[in-house]
Backbone as CSV, one residue per row, in Angstrom:
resi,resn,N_x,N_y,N_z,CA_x,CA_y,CA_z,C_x,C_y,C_z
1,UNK,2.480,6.516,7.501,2.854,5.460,8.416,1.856,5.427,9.571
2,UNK,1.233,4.674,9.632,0.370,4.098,10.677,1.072,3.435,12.081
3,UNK,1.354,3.724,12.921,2.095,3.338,14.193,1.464,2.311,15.441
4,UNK,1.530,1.330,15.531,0.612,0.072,15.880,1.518,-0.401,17.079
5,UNK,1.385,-1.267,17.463,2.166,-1.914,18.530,2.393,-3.473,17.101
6,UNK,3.450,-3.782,17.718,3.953,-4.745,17.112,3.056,-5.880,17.232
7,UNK,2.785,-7.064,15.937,2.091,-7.951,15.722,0.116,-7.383,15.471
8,UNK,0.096,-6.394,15.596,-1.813,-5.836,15.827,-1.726,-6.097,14.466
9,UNK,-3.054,-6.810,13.995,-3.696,-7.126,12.990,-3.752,-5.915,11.721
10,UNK,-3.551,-6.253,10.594,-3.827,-5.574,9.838,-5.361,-5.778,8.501
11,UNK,-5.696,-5.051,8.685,-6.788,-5.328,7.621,-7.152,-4.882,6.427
12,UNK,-7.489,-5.004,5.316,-7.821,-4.005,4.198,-9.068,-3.052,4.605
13,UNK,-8.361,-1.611,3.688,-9.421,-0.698,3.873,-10.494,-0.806,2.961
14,UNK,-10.712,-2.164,2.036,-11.674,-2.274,1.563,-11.519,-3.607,1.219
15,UNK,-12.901,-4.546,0.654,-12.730,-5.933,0.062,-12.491,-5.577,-0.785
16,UNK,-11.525,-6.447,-2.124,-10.760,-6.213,-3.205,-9.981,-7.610,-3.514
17,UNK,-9.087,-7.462,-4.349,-8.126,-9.224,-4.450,-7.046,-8.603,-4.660
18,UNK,-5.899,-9.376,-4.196,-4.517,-9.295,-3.697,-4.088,-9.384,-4.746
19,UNK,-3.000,-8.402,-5.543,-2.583,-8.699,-6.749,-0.807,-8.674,-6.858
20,UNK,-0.733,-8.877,-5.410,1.247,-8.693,-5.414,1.140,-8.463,-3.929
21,UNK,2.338,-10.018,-3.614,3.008,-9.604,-2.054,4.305,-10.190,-1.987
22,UNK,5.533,-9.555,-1.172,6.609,-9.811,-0.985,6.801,-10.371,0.499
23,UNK,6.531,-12.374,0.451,6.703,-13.140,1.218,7.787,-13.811,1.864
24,UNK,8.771,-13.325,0.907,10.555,-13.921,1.674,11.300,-12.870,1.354
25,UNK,12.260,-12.847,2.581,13.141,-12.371,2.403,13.997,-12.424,0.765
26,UNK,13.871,-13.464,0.673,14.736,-13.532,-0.970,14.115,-12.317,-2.000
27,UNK,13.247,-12.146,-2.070,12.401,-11.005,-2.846,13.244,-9.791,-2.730
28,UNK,13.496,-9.132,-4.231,14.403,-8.457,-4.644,14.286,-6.827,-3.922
29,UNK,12.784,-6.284,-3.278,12.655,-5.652,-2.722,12.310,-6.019,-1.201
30,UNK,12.641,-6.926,-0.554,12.676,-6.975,0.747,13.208,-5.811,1.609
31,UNK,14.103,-5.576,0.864,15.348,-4.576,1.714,14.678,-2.943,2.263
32,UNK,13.951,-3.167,1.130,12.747,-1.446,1.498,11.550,-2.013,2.005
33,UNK,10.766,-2.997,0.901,9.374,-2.946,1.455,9.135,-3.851,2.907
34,UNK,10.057,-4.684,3.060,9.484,-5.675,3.993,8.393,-6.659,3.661
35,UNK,8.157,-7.283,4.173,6.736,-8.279,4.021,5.796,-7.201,3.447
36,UNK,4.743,-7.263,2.273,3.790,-6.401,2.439,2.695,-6.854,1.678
37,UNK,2.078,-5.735,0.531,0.548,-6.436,0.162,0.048,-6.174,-0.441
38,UNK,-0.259,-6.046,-1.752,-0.556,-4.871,-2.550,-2.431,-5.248,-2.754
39,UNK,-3.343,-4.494,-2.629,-4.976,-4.971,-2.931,-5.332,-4.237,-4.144
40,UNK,-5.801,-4.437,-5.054,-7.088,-3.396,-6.087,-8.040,-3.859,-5.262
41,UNK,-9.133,-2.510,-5.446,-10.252,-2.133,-5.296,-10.547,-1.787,-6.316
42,UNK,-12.659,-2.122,-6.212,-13.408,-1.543,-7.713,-13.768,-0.343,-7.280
43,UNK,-13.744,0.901,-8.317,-14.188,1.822,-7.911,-15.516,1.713,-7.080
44,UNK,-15.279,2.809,-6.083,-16.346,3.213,-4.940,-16.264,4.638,-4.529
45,UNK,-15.766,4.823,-3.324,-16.184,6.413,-3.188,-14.903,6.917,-4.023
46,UNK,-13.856,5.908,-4.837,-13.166,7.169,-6.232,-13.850,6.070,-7.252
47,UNK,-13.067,7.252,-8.218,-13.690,7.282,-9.438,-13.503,5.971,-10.328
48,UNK,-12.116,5.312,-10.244,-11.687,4.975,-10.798,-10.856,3.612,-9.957
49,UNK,-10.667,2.387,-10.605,-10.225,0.956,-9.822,-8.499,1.849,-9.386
50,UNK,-8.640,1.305,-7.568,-7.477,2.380,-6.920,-6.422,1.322,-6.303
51,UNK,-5.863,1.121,-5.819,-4.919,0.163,-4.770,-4.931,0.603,-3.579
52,UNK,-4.791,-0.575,-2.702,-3.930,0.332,-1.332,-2.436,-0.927,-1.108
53,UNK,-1.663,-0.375,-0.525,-0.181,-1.013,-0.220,-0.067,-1.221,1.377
54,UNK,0.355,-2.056,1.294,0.682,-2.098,3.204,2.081,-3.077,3.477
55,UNK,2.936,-1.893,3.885,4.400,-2.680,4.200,4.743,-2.562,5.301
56,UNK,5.774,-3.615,5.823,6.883,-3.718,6.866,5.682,-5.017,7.940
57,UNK,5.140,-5.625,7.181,4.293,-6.579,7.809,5.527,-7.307,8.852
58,UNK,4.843,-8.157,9.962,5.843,-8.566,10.730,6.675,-10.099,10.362
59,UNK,5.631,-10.859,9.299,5.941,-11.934,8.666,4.741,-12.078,7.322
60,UNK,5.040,-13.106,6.575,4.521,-12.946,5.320,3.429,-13.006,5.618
61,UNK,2.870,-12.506,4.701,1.430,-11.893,4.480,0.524,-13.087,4.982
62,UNK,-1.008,-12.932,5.403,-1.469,-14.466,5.173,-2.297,-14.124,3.821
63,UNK,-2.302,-13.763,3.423,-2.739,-14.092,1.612,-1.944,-13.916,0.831
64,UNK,-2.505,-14.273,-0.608,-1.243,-14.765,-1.514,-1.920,-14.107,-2.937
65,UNK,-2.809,-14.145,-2.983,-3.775,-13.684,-4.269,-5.257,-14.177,-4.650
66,UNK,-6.130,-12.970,-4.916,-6.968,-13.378,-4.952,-8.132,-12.368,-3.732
67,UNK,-9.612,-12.800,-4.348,-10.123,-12.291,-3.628,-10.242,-12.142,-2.106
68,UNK,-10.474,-11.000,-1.685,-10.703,-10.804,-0.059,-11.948,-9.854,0.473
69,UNK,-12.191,-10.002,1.881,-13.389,-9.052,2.268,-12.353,-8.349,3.400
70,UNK,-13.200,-7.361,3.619,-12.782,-6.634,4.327,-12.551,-6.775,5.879
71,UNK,-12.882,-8.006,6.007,-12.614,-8.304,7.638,-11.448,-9.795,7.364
72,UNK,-10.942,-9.582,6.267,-9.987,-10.625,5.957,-8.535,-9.909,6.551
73,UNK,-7.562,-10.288,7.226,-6.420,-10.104,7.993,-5.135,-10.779,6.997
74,UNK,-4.423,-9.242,7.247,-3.874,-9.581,5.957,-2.326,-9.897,6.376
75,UNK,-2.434,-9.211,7.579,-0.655,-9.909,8.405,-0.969,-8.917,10.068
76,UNK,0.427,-9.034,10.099,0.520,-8.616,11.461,1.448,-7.210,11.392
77,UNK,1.478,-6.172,12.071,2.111,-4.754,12.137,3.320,-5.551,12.584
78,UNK,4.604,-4.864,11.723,5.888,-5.555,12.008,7.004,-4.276,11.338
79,UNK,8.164,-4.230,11.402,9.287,-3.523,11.068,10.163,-4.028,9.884
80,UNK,9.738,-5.159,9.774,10.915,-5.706,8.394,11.127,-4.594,7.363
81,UNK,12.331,-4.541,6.688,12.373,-3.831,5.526,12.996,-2.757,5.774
82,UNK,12.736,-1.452,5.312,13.332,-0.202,5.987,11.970,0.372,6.616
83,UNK,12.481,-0.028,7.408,11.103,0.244,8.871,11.897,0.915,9.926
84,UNK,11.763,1.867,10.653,12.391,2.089,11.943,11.475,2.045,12.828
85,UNK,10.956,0.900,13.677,9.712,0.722,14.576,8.838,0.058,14.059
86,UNK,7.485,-0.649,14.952,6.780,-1.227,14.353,5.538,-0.111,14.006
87,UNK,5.268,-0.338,11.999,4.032,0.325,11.905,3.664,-0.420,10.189
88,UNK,2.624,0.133,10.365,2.348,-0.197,8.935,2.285,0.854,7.873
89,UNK,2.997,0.946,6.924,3.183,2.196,5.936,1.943,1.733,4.704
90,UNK,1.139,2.800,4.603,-0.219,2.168,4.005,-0.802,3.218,2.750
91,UNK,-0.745,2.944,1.794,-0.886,3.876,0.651,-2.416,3.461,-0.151
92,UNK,-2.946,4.750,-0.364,-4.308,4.386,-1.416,-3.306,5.325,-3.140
93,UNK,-3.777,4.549,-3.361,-3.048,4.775,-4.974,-3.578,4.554,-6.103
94,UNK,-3.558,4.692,-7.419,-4.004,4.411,-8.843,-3.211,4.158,-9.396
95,UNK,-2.020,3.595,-8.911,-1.123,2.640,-10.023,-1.066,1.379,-9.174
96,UNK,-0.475,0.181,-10.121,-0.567,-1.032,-9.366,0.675,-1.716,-8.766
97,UNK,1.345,-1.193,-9.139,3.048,-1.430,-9.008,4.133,-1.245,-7.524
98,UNK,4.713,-1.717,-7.280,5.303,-1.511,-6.099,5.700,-0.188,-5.806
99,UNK,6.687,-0.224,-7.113,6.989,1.446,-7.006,6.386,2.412,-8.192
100,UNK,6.527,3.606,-8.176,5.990,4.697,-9.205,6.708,4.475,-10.563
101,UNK,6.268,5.058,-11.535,7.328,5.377,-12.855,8.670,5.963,-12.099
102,UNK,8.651,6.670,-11.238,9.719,7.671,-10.927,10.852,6.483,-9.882
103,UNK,10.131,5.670,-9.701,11.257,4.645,-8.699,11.066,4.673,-7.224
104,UNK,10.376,5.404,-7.140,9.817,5.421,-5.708,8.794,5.712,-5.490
105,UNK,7.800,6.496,-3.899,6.474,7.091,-4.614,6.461,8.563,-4.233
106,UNK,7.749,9.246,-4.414,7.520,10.522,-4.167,8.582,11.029,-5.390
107,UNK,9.373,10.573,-6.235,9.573,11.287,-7.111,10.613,12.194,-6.243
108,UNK,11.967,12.988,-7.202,12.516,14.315,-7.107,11.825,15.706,-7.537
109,UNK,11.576,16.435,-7.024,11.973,17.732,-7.390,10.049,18.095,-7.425
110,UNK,9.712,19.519,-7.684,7.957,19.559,-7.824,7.285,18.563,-9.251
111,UNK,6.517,17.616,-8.764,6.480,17.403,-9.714,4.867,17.578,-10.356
112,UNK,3.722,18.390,-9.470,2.972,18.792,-9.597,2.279,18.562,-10.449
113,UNK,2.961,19.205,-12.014,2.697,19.285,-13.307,3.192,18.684,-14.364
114,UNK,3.709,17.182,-13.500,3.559,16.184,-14.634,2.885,15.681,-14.636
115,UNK,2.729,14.941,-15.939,1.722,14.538,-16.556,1.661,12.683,-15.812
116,UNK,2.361,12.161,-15.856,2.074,11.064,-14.797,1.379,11.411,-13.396
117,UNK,2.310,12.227,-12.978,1.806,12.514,-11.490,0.046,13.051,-11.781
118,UNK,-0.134,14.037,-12.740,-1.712,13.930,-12.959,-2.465,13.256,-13.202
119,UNK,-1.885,11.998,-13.854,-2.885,10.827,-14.406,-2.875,9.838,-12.633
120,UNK,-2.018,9.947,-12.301,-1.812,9.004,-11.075,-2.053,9.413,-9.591
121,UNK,-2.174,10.732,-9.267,-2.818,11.295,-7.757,-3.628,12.477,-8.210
122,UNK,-4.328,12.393,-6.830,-5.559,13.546,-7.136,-5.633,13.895,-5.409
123,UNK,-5.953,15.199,-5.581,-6.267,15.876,-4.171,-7.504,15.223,-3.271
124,UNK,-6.968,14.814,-2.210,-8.588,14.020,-1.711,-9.519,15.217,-1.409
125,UNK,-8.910,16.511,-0.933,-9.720,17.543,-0.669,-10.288,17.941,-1.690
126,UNK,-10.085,17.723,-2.537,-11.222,18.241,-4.225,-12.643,17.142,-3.818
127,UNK,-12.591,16.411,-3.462,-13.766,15.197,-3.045,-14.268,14.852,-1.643
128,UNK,-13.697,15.274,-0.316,-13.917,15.181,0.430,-13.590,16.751,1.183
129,UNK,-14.244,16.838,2.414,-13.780,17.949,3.119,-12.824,17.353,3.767
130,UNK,-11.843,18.585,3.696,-10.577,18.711,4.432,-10.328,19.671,5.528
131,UNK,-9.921,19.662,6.443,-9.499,20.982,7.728,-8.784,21.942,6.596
C-alpha cells in the first residue's frame, strides 16, 4: 500500500496496455478492489511479460484499454473499495487476473512450495540487491 494524500495522480510503473479495470460501482468486485487498473508489461528488467495492479482509485480509472506510456495518468489516489484511508494498493505480478488461483493474492497457510505460487512469484532479491 502506497499512502498518498487523496486525489495525487497515479501513474504506471511502466508503459504497457490496460487489460482490465473496475469503473462502476456495479462491478462484481467493487466491494474489495475499488476503482482500479490492471497494466501488462513486455518483459524488461524481468524475465518474463509481468502486470502491475493499482486499486482503491478515487473514481474510475481514466483509461479503459489499450496502450499507454508511462507518463499516462491512470486515476487519482482514492479509498473506494476496502480501503481504510486514501492510498493506492499497487502490485507487480505474473498473473493477469484480479485475483490469484487461490482467491485472493496471498493464499492460506505456507505456501512456498507450491507449484503455482512457483510458477507465479519470484524473490526480487534473487535479481536485485536487497538490505
Amino acid at each position: 500500500d502506497l499512502v498518498a494524500p487523496c486525489n495525487s495522480s497515479i501513474f504506471p510503473f511502466e508503459a504497457g496496455s490496460v487489460i482490465d479495470t473496475v469503473s462502476s460501482p456495479d462491478d462484481r468486485h467493487f466491494k474489495s478492489l475499488g476503482y482500479m487498473a490492471i497494466v501488462q508489461h513486455s518483459p524488461g528488467i524481468f524475465e518474463k511479460t509481468y502486470y502491475t495492479l493499482y486499486l482503491h482509485m478515487a473514481a474510475p480509472p481514466n483509461v479503459r484499454s489499450g496502450r499507454i506510456e508511462k507518463t499516462t495518468e491512470l486515476g487519482k489516489v482514492g479509498n473506494t473499495g476496502a480501503a481504510d484511508g486514501c492510498h493506492t494498493h499497487f502490485e507487480i505480478r505474473y498473473f493477469s487476473g484480479r485475483f490469484s488461483a487461490w482467491g485472493n493474492i496471498y493464499g492460506e497457510g505456507d505456501k512456498r512450495k507450491d507449484p503455482y505460487f512457483l510458477q507465479q512469484w519470484e524473490n526480487p532479491c534473487g535479481k536485485f540487491r536487497c538490505p
